[in-house]
C-alpha positions, 0 to 999 in steps of 0.5 A: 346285842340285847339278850333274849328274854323268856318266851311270852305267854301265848295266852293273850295272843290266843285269847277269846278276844279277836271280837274286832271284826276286820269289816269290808276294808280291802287289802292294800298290795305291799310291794315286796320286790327288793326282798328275797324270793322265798319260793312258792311253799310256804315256810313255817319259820321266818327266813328274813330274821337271819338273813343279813342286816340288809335284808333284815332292815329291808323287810321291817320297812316293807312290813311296816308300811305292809302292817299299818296299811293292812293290820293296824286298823284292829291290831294297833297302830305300831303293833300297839293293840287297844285290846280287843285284837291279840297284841302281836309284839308278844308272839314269840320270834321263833319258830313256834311263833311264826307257825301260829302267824303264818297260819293265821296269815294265810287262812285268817279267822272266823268265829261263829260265821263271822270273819274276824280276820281274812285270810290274807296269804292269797292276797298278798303273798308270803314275802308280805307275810314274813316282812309284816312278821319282821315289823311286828317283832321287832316292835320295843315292849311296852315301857321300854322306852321309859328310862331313854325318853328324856335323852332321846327328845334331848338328842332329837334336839341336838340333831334337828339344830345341827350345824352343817359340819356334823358337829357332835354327831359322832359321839350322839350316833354312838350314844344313840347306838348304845341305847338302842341296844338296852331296848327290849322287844316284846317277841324275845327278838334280840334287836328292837327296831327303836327310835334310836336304832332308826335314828343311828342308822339316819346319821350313819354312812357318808350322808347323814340326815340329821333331820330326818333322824330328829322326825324318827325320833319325834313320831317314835316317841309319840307313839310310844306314849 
């Protein structure tokens, strides 16, 4: 497991520069229904982040499709803000953190009578708010990458040509799983949801998808550069 870095500065998240308006876009629904029920008061502190792998895993899918669908348009694609919006990789992940989120979640963001950010807590709900907030702190620091990237396109390689038998793929998956661990989330969150961790969970279990952990590896390192 990585080791938790120093609490991030709050000072770009609360920045003056929430200038990108979210504009008319309606919310897109997010369907939260394998998830946890968290009851109907809404929390102050993340309830999916220690709630087993499962649900864990479950809820960074959820609010991945939940986050690109809803907040990438001013907030970045793959949490990767252009600036003009607070980068929310670096919003600590513990309670202080998730307080700030969820409120801004719920209530949104108005700036001289503009609406800068809508308030989205009606819309879509408090386990959409929680699963985007798993996304978003498990999203790798800028840079992390950088030391892996060659072997990870050599291992994306290696498992889009592997033979039917598995091969090699026992000794990459347990490399993959090694590399994984080195990458540093922005949040302090002590595991990053990494091109390598979602390519060792691809080629783990009794049906591995070898290619589909090749694609994983593909569009990560895209996005990371």
């Amino acid at each position: 497991m990585l080791t938790r870095k120093p609490l991030a500065a709050l000072g770009l998240i609360l920045s003056a520069t929430l200038a990108q308006a979210h504009g008319d876009v309606a919310p897109q629904p997010v369907d939260t229904d394998v998830l946890p029920d968290v009851g109907e008061e809404w929390l102050t502190e993340n309830p999916y982040r220690d709630a087993g792998i499962d649900v864990w895993t479950a809820a960074i899918e959820i609010g991945d499709s939940g986050y690109n669908q809803n907040c990438a348009r001013c907030h970045g694609l793959g949490g990767v803000s252009g600036g003009l919006a607070p980068d929310l990789r670096y919003l600590e992940a513990e309670e202080f953190g998730d307080e700030w989120f969820v409120e801004r979640f719920q209530t949104g963001y108005t700036q001289n009578g503009i609406t800068k950010m809508p308030a989205f807590g009606e819309l879509l709900g408090q386990k959409a708010a929680w699963a985007i907030r798993t996304y978003v702190e498990t999203r790798p620091d800028d840079g992390a990458l950088d030391d892996y990237t060659a072997r990870l396109k050599e291992i994306r390689d290696a498992l889009d040509g592997m033979p039917a038998d598995g091969g090699e793929a026992d000794s990459l998956r347990a490399e993959l799983v090694l590399i994984a661990e080195k990458i540093e989330t922005g949040s302090g969150a002590p595991v990053a949801d990494s091109p390598a961790f979602r390519a060792a969970n691809l080629i783990s279990g009794d049906m591995p998808d070898f290619k589909a952990a090749a694609e994983a590896l593909t569009i990560g390192l895209s996005a990371a550069h």
